[in-house]
PQR file of N, CA, C, O and H, with PARSE charges and radii, in Angstrom:
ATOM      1  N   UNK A   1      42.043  48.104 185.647 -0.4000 1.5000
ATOM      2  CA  UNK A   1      43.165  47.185 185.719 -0.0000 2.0000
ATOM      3  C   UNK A   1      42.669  45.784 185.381  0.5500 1.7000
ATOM      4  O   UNK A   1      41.586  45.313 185.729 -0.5500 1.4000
ATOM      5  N   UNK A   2      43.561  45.214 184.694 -0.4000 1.5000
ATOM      6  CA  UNK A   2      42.759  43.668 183.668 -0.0000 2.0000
ATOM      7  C   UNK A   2      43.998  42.742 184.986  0.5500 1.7000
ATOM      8  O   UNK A   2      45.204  42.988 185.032 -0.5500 1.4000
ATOM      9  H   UNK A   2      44.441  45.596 184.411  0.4000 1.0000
ATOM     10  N   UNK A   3      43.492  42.021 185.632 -0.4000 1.5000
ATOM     11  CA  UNK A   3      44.408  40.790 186.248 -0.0000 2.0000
ATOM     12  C   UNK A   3      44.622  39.650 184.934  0.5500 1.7000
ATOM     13  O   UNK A   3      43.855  39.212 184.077 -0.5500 1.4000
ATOM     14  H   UNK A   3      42.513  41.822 185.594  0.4000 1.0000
ATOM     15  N   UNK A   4      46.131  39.416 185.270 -0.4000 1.5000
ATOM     16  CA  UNK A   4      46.409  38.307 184.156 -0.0000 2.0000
ATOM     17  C   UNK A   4      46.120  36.662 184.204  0.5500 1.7000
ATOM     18  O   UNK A   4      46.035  35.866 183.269 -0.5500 1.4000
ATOM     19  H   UNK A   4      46.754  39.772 185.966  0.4000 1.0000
ATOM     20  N   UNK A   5      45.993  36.433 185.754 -0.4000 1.5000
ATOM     21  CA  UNK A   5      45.835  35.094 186.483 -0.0000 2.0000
ATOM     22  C   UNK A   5      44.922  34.209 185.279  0.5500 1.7000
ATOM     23  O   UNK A   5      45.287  33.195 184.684 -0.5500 1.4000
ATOM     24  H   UNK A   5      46.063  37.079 186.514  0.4000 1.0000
ATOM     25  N   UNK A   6      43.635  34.947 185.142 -0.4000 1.5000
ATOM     26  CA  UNK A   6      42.910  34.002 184.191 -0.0000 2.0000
ATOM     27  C   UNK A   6      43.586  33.354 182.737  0.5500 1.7000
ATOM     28  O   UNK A   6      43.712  32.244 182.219 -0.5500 1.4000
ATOM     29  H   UNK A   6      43.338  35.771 185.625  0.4000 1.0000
ATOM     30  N   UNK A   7      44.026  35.157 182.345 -0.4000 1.5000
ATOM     31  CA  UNK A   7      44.374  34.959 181.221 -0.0000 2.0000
ATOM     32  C   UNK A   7      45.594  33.783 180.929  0.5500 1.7000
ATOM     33  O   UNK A   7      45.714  33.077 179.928 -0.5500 1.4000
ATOM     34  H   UNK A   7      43.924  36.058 182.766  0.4000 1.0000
ATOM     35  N   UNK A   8      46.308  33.817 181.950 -0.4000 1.5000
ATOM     36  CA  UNK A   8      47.800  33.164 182.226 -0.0000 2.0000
ATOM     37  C   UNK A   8      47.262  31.384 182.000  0.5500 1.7000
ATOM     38  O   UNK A   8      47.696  30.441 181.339 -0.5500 1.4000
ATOM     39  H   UNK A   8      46.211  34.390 182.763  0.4000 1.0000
ATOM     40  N   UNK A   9      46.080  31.591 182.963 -0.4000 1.5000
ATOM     41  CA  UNK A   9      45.260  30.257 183.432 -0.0000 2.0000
ATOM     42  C   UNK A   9      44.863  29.350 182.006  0.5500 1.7000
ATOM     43  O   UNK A   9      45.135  28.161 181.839 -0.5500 1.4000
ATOM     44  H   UNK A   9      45.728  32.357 183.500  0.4000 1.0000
ATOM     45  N   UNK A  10      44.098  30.313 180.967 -0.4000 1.5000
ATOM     46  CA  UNK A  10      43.674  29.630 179.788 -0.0000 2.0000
ATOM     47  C   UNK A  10      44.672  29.843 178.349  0.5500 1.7000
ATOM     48  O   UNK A  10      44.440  29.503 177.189 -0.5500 1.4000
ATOM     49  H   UNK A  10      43.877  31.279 181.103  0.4000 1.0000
ATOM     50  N   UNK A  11      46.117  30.695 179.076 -0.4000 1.5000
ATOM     51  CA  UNK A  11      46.818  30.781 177.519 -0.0000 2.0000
ATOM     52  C   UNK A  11      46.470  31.526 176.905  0.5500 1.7000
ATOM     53  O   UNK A  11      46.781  31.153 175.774 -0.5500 1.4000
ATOM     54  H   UNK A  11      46.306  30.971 180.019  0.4000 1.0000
ATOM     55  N   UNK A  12      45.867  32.648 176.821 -0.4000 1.5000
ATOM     56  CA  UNK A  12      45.495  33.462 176.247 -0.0000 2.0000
ATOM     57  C   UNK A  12      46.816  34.746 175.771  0.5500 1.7000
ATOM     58  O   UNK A  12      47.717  35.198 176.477 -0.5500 1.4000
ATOM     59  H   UNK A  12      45.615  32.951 177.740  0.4000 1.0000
ATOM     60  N   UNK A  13      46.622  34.920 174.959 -0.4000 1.5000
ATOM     61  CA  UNK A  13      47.654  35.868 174.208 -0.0000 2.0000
ATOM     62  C   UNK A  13      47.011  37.179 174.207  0.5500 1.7000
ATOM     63  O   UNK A  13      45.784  37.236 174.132 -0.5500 1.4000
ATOM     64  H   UNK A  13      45.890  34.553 174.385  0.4000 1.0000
ATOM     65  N   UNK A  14      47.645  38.129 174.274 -0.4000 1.5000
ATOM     66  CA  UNK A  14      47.012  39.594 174.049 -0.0000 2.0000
ATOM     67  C   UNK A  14      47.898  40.352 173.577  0.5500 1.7000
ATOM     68  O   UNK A  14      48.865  40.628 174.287 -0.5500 1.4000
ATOM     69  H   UNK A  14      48.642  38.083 174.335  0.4000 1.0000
ATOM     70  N   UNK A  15      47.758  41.025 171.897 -0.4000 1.5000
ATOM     71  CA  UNK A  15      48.687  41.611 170.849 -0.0000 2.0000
ATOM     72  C   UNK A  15      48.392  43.323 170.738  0.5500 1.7000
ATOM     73  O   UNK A  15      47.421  43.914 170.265 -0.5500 1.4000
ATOM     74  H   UNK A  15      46.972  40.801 171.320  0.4000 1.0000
ATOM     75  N   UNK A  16      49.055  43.602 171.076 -0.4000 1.5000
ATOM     76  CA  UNK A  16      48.380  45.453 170.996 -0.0000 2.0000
ATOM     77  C   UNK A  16      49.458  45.464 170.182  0.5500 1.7000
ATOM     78  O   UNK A  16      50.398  44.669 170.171 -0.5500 1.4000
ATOM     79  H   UNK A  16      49.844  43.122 171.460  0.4000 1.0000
ATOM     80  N   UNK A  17      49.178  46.867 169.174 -0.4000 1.5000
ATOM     81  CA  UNK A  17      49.609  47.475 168.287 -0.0000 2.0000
ATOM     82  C   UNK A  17      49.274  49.208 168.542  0.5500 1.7000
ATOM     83  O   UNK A  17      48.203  49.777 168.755 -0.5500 1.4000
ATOM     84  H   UNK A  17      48.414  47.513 169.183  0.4000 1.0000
ATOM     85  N   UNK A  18      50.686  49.748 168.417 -0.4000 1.5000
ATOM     86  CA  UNK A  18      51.131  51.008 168.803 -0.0000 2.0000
ATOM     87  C   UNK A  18      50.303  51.540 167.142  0.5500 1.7000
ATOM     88  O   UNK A  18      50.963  51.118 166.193 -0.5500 1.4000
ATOM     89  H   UNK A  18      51.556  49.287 168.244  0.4000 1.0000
ATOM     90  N   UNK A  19      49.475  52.069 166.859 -0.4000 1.5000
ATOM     91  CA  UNK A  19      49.360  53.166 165.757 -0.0000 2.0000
ATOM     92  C   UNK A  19      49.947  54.826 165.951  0.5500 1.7000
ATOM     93  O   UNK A  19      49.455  55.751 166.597 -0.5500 1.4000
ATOM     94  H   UNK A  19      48.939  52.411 167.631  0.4000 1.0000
ATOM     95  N   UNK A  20      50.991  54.778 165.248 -0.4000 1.5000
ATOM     96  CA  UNK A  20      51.443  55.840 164.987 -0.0000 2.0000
ATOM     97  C   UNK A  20      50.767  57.474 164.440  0.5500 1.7000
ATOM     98  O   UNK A  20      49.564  57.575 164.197 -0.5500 1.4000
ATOM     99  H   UNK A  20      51.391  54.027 164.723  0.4000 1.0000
ATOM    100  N   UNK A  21      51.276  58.114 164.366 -0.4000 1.5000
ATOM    101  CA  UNK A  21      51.096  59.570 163.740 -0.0000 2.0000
ATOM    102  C   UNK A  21      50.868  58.915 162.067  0.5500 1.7000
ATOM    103  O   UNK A  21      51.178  57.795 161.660 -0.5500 1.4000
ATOM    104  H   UNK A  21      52.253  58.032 164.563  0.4000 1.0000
ATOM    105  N   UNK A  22      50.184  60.118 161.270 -0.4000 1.5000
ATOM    106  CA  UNK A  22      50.390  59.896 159.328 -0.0000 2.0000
ATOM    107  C   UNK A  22      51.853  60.330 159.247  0.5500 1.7000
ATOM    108  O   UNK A  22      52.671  59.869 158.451 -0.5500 1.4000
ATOM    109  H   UNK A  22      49.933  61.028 161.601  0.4000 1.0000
ATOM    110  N   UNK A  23      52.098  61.320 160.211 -0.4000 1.5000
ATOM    111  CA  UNK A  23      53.795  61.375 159.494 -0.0000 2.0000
ATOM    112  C   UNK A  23      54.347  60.692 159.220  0.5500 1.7000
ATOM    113  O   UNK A  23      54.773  60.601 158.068 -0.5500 1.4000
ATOM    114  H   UNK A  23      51.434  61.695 160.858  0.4000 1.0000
ATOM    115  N   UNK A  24      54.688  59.618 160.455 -0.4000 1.5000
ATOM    116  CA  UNK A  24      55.544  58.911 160.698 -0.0000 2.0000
ATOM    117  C   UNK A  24      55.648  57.380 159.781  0.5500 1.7000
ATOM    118  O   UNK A  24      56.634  56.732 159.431 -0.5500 1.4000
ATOM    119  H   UNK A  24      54.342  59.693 161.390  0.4000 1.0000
ATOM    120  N   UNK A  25      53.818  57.093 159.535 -0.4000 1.5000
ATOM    121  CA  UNK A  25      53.508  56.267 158.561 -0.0000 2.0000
ATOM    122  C   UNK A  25      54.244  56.712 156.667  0.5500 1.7000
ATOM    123  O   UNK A  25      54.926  56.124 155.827 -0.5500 1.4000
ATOM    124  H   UNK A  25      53.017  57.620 159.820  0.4000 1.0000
ATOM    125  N   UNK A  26      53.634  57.929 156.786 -0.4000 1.5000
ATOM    126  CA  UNK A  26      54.617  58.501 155.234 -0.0000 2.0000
ATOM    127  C   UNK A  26      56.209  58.300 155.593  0.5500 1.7000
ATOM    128  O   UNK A  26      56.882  57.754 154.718 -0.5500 1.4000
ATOM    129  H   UNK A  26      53.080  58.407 157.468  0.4000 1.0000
ATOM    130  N   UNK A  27      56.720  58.608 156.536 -0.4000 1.5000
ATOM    131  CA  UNK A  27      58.174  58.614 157.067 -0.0000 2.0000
ATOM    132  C   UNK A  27      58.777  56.874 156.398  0.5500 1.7000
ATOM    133  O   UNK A  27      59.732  56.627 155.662 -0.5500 1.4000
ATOM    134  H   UNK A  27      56.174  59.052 157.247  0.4000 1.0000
ATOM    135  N   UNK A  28      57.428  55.636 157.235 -0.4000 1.5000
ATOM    136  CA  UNK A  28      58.142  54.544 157.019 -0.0000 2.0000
ATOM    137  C   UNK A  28      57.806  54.086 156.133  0.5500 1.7000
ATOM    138  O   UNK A  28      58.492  53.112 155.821 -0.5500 1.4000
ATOM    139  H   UNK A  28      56.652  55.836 157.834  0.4000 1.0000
ATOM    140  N   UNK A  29      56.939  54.326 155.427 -0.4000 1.5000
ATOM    141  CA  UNK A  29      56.482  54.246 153.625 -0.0000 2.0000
ATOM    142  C   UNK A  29      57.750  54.992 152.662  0.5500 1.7000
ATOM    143  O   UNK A  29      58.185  54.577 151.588 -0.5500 1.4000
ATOM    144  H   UNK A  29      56.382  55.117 155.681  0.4000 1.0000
ATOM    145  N   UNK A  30      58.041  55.831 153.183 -0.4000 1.5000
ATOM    146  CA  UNK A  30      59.418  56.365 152.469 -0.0000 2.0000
ATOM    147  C   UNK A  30      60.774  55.458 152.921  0.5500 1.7000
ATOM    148  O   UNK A  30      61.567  55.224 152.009 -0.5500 1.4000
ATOM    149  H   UNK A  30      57.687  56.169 154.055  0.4000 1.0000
ATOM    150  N   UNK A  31      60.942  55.182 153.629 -0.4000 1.5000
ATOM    151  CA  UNK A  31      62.181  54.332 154.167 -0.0000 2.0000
ATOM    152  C   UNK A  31      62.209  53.124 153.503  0.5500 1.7000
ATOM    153  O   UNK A  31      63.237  52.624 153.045 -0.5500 1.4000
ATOM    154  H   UNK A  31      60.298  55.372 154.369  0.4000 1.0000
ATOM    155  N   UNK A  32      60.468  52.366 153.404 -0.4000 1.5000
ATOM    156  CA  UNK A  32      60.577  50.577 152.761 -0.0000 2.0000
ATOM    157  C   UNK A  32      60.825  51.297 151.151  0.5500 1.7000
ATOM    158  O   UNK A  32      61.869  50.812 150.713 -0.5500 1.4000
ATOM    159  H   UNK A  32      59.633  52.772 153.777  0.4000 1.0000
ATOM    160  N   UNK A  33      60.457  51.893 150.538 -0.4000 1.5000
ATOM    161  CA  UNK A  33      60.371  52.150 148.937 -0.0000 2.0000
ATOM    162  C   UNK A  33      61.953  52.874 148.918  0.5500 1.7000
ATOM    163  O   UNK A  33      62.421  52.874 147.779 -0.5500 1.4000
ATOM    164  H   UNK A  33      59.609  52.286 150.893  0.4000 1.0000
ATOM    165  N   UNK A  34      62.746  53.412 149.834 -0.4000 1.5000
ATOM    166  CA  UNK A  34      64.427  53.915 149.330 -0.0000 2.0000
ATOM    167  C   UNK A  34      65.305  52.725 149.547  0.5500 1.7000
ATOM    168  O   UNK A  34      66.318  52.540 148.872 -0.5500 1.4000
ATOM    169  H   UNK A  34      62.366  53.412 150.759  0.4000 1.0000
ATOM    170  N   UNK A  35      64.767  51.639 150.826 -0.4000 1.5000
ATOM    171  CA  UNK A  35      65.747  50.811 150.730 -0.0000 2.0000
ATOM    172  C   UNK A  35      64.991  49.347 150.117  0.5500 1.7000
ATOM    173  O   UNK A  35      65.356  48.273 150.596 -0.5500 1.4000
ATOM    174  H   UNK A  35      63.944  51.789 151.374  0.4000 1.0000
ATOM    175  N   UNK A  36      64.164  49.372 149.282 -0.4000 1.5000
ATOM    176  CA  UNK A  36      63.332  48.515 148.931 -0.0000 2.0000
ATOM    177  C   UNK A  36      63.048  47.369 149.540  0.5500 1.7000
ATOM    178  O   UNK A  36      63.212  46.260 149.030 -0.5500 1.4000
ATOM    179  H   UNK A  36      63.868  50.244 148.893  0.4000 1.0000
ATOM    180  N   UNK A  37      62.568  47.608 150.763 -0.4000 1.5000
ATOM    181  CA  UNK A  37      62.228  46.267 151.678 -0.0000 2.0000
ATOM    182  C   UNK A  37      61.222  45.896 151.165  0.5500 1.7000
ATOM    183  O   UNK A  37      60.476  46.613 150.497 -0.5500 1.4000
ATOM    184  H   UNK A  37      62.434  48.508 151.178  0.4000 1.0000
ATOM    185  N   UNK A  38      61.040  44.559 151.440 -0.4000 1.5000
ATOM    186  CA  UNK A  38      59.959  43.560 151.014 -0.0000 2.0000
ATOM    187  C   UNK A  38      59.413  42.320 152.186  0.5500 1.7000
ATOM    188  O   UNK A  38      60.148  41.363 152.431 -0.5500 1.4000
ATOM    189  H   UNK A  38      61.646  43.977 151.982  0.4000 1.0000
ATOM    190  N   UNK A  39      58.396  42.433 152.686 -0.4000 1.5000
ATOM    191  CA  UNK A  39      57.922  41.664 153.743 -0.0000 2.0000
ATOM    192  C   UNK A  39      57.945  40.178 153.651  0.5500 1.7000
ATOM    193  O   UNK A  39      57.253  39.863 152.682 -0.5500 1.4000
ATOM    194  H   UNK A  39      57.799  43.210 152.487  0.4000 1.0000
ATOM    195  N   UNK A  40      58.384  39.251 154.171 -0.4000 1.5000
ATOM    196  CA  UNK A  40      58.404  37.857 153.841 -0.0000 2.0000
ATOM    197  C   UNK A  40      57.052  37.537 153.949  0.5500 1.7000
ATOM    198  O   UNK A  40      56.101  37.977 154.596 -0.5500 1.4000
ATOM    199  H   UNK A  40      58.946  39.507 154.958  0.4000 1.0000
ATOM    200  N   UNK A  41      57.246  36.572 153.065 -0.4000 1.5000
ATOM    201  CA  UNK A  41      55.027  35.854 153.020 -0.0000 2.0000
ATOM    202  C   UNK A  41      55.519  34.258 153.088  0.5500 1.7000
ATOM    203  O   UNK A  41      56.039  33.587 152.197 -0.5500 1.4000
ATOM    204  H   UNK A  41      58.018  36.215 152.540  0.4000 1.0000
ATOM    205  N   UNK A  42      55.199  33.912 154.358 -0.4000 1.5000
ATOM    206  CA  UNK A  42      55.000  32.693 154.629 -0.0000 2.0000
ATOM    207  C   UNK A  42      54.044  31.673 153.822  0.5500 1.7000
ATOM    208  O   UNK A  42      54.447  30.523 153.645 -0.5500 1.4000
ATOM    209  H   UNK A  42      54.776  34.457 155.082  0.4000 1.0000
ATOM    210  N   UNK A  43      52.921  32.029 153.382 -0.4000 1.5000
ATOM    211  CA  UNK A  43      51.468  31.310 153.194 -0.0000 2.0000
ATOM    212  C   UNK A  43      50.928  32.552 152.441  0.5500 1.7000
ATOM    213  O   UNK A  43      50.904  33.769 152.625 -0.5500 1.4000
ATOM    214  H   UNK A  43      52.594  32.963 153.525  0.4000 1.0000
ATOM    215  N   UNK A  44      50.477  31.610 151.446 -0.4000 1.5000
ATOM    216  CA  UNK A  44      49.735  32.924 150.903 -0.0000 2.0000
ATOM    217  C   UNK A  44      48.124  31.627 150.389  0.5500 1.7000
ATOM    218  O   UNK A  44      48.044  30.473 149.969 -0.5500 1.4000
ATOM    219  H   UNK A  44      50.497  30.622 151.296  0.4000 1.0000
ATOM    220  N   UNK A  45      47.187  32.678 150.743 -0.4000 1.5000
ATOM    221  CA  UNK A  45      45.606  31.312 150.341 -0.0000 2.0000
ATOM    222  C   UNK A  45      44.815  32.776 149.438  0.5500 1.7000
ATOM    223  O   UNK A  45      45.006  33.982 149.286 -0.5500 1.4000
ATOM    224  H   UNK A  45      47.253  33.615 151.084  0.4000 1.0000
ATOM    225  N   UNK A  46      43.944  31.805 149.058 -0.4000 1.5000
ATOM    226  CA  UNK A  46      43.021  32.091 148.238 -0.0000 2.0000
ATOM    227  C   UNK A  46      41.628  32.549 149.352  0.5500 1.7000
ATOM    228  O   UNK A  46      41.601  32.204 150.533 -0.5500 1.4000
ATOM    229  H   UNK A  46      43.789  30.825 149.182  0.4000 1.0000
ATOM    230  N   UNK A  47      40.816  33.166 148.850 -0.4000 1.5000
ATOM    231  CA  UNK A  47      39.769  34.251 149.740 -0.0000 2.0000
ATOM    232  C   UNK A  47      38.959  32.822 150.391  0.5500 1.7000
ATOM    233  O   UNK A  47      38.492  32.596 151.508 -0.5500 1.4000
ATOM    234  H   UNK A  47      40.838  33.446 147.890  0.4000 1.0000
ATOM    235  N   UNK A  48      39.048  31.897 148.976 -0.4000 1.5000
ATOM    236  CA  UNK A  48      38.223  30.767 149.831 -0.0000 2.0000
ATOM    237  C   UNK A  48      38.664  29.712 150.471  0.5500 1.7000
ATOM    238  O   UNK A  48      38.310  28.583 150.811 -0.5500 1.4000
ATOM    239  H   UNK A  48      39.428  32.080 148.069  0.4000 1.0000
ATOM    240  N   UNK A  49      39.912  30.733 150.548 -0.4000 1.5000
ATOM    241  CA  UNK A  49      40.574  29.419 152.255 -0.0000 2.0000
ATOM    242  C   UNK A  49      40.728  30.045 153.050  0.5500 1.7000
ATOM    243  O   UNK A  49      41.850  29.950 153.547 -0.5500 1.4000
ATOM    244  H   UNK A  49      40.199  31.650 150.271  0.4000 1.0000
ATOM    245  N   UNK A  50      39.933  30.888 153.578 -0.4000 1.5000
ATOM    246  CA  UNK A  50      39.905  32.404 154.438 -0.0000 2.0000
ATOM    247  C   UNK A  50      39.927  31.463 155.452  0.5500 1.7000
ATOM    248  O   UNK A  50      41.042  31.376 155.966 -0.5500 1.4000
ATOM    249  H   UNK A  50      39.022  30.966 153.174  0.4000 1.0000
ATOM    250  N   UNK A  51      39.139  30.773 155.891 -0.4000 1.5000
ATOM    251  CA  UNK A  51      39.134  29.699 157.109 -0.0000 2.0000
ATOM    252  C   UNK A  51      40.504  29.068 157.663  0.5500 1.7000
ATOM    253  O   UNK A  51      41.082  29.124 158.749 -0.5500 1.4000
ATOM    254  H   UNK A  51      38.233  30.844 155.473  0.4000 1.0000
ATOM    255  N   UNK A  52      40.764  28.447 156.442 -0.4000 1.5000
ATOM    256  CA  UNK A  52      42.649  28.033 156.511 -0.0000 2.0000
ATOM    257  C   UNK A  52      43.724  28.985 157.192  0.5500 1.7000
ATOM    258  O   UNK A  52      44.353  28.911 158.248 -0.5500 1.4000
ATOM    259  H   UNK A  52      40.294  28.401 155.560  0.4000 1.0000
ATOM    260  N   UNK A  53      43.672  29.999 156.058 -0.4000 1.5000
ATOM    261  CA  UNK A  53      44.641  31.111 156.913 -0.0000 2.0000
ATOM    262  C   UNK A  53      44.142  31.666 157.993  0.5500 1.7000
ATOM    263  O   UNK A  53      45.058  32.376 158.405 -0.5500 1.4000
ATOM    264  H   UNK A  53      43.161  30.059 155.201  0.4000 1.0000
ATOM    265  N   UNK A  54      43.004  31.802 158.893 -0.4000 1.5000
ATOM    266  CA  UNK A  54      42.494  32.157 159.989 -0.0000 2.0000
ATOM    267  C   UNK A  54      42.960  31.017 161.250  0.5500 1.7000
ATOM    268  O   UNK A  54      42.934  31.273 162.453 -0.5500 1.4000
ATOM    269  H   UNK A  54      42.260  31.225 158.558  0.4000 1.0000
ATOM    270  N   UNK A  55      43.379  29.730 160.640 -0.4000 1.5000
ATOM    271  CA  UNK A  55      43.671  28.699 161.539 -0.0000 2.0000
ATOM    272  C   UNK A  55      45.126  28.513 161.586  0.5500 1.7000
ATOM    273  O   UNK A  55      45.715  28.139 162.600 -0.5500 1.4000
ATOM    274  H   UNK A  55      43.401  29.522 159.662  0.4000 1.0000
ATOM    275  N   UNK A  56      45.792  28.830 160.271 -0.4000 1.5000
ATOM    276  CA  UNK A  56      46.941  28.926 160.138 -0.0000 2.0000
ATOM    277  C   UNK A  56      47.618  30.529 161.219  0.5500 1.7000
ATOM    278  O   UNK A  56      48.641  30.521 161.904 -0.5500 1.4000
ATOM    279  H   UNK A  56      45.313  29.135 159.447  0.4000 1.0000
ATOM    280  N   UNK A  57      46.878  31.437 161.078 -0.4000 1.5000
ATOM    281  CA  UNK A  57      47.692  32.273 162.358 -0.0000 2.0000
ATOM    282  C   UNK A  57      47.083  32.251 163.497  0.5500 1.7000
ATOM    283  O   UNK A  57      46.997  33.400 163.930 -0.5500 1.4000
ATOM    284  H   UNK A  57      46.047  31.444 160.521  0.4000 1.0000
ATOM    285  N   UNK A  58      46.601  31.456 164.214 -0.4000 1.5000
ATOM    286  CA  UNK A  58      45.741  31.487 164.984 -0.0000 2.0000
ATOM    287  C   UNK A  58      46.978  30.565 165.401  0.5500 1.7000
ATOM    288  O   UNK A  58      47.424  30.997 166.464 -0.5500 1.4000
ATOM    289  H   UNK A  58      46.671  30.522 163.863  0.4000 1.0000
ATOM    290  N   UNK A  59      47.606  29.594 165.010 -0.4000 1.5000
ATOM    291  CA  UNK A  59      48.437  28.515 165.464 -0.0000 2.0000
ATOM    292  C   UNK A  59      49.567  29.171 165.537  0.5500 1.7000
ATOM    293  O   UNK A  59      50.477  28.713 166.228 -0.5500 1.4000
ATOM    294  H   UNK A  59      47.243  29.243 164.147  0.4000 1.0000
ATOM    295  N   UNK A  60      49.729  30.443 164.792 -0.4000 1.5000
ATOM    296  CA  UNK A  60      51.514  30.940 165.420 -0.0000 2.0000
ATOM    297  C   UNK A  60      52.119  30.382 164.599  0.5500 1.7000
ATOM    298  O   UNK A  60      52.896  31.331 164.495 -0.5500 1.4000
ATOM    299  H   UNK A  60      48.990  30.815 164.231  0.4000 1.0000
ATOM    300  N   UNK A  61      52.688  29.334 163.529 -0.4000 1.5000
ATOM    301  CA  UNK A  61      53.443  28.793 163.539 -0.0000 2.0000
ATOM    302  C   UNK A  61      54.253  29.454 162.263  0.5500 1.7000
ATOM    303  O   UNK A  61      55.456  29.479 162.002 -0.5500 1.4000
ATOM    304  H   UNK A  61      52.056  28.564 163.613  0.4000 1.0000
ATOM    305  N   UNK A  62      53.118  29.969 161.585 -0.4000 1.5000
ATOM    306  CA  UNK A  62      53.966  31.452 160.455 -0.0000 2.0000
ATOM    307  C   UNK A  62      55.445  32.032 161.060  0.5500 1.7000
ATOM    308  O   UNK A  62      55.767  32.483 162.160 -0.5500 1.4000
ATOM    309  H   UNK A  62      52.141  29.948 161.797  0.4000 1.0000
ATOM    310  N   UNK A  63      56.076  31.831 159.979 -0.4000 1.5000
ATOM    311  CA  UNK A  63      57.676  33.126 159.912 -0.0000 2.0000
ATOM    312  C   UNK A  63      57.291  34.710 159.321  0.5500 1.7000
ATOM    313  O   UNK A  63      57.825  35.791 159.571 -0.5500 1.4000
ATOM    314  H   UNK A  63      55.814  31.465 159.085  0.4000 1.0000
ATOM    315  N   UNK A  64      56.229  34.392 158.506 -0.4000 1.5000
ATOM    316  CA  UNK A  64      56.135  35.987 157.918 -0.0000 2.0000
ATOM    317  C   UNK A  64      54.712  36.400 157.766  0.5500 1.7000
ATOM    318  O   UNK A  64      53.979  36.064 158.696 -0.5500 1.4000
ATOM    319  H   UNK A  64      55.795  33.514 158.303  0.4000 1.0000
ATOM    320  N   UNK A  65      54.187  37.044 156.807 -0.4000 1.5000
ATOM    321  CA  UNK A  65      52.884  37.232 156.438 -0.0000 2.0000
ATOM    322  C   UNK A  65      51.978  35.894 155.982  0.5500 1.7000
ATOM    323  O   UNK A  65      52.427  34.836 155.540 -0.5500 1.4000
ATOM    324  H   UNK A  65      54.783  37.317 156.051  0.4000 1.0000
ATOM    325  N   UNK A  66      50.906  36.163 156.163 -0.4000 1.5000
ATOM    326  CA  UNK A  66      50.320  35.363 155.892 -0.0000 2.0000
ATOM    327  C   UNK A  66      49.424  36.097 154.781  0.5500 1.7000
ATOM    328  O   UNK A  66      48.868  37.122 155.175 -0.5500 1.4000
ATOM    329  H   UNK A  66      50.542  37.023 156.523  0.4000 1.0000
ATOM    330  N   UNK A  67      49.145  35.615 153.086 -0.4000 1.5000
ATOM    331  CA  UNK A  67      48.395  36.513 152.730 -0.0000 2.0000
ATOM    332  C   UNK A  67      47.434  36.532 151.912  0.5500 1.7000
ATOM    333  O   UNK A  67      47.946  36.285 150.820 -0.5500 1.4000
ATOM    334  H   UNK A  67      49.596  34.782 152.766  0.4000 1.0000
ATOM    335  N   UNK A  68      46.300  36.683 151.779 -0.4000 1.5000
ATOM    336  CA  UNK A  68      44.521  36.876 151.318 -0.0000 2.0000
ATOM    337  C   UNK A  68      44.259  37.523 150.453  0.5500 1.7000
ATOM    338  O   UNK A  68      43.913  38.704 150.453 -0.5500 1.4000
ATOM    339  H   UNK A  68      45.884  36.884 152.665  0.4000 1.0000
ATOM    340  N   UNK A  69      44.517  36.197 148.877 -0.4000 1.5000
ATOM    341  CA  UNK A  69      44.246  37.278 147.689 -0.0000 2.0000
ATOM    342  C   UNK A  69      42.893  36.600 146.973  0.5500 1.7000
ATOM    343  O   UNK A  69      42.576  35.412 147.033 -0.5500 1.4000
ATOM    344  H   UNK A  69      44.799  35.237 148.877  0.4000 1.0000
ATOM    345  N   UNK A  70      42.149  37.719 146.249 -0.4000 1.5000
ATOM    346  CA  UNK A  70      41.063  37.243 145.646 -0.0000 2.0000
ATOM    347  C   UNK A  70      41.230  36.209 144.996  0.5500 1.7000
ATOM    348  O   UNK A  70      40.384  35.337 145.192 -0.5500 1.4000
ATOM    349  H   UNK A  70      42.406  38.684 146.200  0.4000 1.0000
ATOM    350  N   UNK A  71      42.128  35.963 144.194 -0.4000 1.5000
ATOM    351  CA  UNK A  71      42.587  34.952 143.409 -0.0000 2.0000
ATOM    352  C   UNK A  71      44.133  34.442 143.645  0.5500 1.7000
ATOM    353  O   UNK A  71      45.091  35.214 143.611 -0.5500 1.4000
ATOM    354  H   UNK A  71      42.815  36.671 144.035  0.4000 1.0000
ATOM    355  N   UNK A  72      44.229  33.114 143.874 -0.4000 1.5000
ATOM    356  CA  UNK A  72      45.288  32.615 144.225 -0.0000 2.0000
ATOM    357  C   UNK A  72      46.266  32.002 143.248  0.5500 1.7000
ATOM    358  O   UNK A  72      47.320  31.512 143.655 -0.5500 1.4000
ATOM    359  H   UNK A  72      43.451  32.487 143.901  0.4000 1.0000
TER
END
């Protein structure tokens, strides 16, 4: 059992992520490509502003993806 007091104490955030079954992943890979969803990208940097976008979600202040291409 993790007590939250500290965590509460210094602000600390804690993000878990449910990983699913492969079905269910093929399931919602089939659903974004029939109704052609497309993820919003807030920020998008270059590999050598890896630092930037590491500070940029670190601050929360993103609406969508944030995203890390070799070339920008």
């Amino acid at each position: 059992m993790i007590s939250v007091v500290p965590l509460l104490k210094k602000r600390i955030k804690i993000c878990g992520v449910n990983i699913d079954s492969r079905k269910a992943f093929v399931e919602m890979s089939n659903f974004i490509d029939t109704y052609n969803i497309k993820p919003y990208i807030d920020r998008r940097f270059s590999f050598a502003q890896l630092p930037q976008a590491l500070a940029c979600m670190a601050e929360g202040k993103h609406v969508g993806k944030i995203v890390v291409m070799q070339h920008a």
